[in-house]
C-alpha positions as CSV (number, residue, x, y, z in Angstrom):
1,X,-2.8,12.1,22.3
2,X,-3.7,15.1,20.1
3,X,-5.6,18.0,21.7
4,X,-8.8,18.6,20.1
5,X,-10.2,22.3,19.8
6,X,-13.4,22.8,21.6
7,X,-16.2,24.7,20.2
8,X,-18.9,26.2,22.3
9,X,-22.5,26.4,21.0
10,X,-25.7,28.5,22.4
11,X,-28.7,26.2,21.3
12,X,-32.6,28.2,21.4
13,X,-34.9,26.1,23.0
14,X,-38.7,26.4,23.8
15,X,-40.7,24.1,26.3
16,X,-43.5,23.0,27.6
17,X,-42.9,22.7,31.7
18,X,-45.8,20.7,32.7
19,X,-44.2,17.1,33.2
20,X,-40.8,18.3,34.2
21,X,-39.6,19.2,37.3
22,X,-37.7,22.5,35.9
23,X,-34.4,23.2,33.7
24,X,-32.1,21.9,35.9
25,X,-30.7,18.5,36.8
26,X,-32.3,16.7,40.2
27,X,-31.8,13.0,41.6
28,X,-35.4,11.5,40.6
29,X,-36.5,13.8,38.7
30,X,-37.0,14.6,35.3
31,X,-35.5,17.8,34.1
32,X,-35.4,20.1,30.6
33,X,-31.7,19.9,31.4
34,X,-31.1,16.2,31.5
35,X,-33.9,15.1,28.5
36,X,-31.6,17.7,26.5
37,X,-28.3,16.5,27.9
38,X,-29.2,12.9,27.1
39,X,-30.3,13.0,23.8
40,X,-27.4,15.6,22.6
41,X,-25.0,12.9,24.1
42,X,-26.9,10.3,22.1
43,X,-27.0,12.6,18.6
44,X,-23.3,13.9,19.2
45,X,-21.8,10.5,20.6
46,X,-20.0,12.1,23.0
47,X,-20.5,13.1,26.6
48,X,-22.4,16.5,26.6
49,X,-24.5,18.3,29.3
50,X,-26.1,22.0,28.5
51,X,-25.6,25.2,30.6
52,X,-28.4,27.0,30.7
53,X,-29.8,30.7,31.4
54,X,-31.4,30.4,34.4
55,X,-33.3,28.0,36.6
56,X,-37.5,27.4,35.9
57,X,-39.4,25.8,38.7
58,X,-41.7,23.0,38.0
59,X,-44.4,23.6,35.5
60,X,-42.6,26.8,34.2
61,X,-43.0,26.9,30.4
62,X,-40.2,28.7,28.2
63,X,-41.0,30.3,24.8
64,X,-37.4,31.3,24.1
65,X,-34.7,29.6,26.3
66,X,-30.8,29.4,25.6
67,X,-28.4,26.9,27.0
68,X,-24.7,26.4,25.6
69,X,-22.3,23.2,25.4
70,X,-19.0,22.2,24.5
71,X,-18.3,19.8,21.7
72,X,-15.8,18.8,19.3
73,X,-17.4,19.0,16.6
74,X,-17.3,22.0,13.9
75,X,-19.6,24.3,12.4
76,X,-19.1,22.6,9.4
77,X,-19.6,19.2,10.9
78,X,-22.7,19.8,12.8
79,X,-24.5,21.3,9.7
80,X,-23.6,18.0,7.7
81,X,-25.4,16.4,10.5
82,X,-28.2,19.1,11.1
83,X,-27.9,18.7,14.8
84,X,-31.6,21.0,15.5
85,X,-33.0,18.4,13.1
86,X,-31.6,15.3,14.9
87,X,-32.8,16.8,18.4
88,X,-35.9,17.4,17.8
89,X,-36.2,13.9,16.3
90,X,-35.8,12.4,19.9
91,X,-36.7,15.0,22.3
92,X,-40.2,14.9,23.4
93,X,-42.4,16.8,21.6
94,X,-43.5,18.9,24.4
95,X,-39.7,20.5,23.9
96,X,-38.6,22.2,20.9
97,X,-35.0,23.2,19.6
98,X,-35.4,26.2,17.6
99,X,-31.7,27.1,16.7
100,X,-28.2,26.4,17.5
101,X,-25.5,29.5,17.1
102,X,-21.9,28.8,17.2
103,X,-20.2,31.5,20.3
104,X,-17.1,32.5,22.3
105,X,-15.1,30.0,24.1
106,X,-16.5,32.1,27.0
107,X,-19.6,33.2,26.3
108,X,-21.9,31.9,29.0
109,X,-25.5,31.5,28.7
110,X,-26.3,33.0,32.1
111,X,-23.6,34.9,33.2
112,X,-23.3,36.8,29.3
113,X,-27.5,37.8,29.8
114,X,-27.8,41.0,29.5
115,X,-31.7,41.0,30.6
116,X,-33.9,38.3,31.1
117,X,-37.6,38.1,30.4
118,X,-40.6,36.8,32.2
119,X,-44.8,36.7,31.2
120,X,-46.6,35.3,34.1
121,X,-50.8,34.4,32.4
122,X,-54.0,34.9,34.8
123,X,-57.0,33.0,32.8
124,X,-59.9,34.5,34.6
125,X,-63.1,32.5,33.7
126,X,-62.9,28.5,33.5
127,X,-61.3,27.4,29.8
128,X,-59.8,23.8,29.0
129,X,-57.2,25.5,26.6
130,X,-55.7,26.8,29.1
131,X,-55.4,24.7,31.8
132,X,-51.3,23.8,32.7
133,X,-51.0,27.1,30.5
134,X,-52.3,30.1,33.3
135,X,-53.6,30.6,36.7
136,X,-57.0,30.6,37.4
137,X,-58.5,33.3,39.1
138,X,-61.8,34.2,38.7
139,X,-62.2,36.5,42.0
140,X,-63.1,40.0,41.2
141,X,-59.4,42.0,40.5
142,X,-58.7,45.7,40.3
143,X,-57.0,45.8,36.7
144,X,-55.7,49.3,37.2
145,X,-54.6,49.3,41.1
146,X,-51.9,46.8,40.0
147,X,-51.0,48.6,37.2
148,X,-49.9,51.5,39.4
149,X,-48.6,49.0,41.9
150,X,-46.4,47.3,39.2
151,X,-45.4,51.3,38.7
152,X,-44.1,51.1,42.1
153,X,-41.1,48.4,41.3
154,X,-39.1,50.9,39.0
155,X,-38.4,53.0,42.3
156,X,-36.8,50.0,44.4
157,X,-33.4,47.8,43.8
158,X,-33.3,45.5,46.2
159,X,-36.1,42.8,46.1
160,X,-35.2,40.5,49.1
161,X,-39.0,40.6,50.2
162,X,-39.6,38.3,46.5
163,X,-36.8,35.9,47.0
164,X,-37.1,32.6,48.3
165,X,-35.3,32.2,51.4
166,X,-32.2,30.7,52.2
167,X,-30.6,31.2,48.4
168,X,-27.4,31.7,47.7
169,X,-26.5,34.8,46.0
170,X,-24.4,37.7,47.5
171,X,-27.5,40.4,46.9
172,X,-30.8,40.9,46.3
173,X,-30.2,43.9,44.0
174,X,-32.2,43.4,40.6
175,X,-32.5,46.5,37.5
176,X,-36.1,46.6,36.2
177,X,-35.7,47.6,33.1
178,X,-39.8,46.9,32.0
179,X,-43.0,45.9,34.1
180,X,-46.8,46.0,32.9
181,X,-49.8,44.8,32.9
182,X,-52.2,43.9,29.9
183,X,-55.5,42.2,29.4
184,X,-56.9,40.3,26.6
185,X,-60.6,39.3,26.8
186,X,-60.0,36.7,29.9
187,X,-56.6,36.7,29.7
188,X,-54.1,39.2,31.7
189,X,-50.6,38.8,31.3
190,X,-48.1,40.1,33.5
191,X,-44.9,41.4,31.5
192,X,-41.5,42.2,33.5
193,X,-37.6,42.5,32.3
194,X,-34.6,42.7,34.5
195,X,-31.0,42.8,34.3
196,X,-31.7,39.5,36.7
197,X,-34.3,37.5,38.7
198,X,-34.1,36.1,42.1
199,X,-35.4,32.6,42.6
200,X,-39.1,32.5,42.6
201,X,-39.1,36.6,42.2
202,X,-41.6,36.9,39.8
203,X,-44.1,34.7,41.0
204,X,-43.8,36.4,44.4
205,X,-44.3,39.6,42.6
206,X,-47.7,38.8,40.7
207,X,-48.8,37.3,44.2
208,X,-48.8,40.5,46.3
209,X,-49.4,43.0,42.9
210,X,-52.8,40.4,43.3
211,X,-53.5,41.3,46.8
212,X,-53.4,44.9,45.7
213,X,-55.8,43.8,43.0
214,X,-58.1,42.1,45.5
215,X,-57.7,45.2,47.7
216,X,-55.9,43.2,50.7
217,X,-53.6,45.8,50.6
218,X,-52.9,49.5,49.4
219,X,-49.9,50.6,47.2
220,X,-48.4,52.1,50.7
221,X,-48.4,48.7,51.9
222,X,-47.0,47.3,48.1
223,X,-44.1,49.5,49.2
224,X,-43.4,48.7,52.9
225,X,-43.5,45.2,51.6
226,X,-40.3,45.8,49.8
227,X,-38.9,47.6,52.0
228,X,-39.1,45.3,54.5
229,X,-36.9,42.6,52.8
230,X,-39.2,40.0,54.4
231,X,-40.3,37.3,51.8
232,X,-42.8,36.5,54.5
233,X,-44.6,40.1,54.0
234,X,-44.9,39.2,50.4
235,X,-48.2,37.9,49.1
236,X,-48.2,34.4,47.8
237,X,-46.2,32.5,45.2
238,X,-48.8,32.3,42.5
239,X,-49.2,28.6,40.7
240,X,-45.8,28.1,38.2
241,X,-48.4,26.8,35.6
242,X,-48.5,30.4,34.6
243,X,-45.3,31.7,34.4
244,X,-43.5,31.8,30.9
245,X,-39.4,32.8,30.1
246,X,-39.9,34.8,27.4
247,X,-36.5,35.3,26.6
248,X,-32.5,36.8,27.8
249,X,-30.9,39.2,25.7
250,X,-26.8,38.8,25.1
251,X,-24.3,41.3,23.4
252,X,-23.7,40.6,19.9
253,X,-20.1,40.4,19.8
254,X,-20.0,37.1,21.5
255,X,-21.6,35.4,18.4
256,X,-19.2,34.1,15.6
């Protein structure tokens, strides 16, 4: 039987997390990964199941996610059948493909990231436009005590006191590379960029950063938090509805 080349594929995606239980695949569940999977296996007519950046708990949203697959088919061939068109024909509409970009045989969607991208929302008066899309809180916060607590992450590496317990990953050690806060009206938003993320990290982050801001604690105890490298010192996992991948960055030469 004749070998057929294999050509590898990052697709851009963007998603609405509410009725999914996160990117990846899970028995009984409904997954970003295995709506996509399915319906590229349907389009393609072969066997196909995506890769993608990172993993998103339920409810996450994604404004600019990348996965990759494997296929047979050509550039050439899948622009004759405008695969991004064709997707977004049968995905829901609460997920969007945005672009498909031919790669490396081994480029890798997550291990090939460079940086990685989170917003995490805080809605703090009562709005139906933004329920499923932010936390409420409408306690009284201290804008500018988590600003210099989020100041306070740039001088650390390992963030073992924000991971979930019992992962597996062979350190805690995490590059922050950006981390602010800014305020529109009702809305705050939470920006932070690493060179990676534990599981559940930044949700753990903007749960203590808002015990600073409702004066629970002091930016001394921000930073004996993490040096403890006890999740259970943290503050709480704030509500996934708010959190948003924003985006990973990848080194140009592993496009074609």
């Amino acid at each position: 039987m004749e070998k057929k080349d294999i050509y590898r594929y990052f697709i851009e995606l963007s998603f609405d997390g509410t009725h999914y239980h996160g990117w990846q695949n899970q028995p009984n569940s409904v997954t970003i990964q295995q709506t996509l999977s399915e319906a590229a296996s349907q389009v393609l007519r072969e066997e196909v199941s995506f890769t993608g950046c990172g993993r998103t708990d339920a409810g996450v949203h994604a404004i600019n996610y990348t996965a990759h697959l494997d296929t047979v088919f050509s550039p050439d061939h899948l622009n004759e059948m405008d695969l991004v068109y064709k997707l977004n024909r049968i995905i829901p509409s609460d997920i969007a493909v945005t672009n498909i970009k031919l790669v490396k045989p081994d480029a890798h969607a997550r291990f090939s990231a460079l940086s990685r991208s989170y917003s995490y929302y805080i809605c703090r008066r009562k709005d139906p436009f933004w329920v499923n899309r932010a936390w409420l809180m409408e306690r009284d916060l201290d804008f500018d005590a988590m600003q210099q607590a989020t100041l306070l992450l740039f001088s650390f590496e390992d963030f073992e006191a924000f991971s979930k317990v019992n992962t597996q990953v062979n350190h805690f050690r995490c590059k922050i590379l950006e981390a602010e806060w800014t305020k529109d009206d009702q809305i705050w938003k939470f920006n932070i960029k690493a060179d990676r993320f534990l599981r559940n990290m930044v949700r753990a982050i903007v749960g203590t950063l808002t015990d600073v801001g409702l004066q629970k604690i002091d930016l001394k105890q921000m930073e004996d938090i993490i040096k403890s490298k006890n999740r259970s010192n943290a503050g709480y996992s704030v509500p996934g509805c708010g959190l948003y991948f924003m985006g990973a960055e990848y080194p140009q030469e592993i496009y074609l």
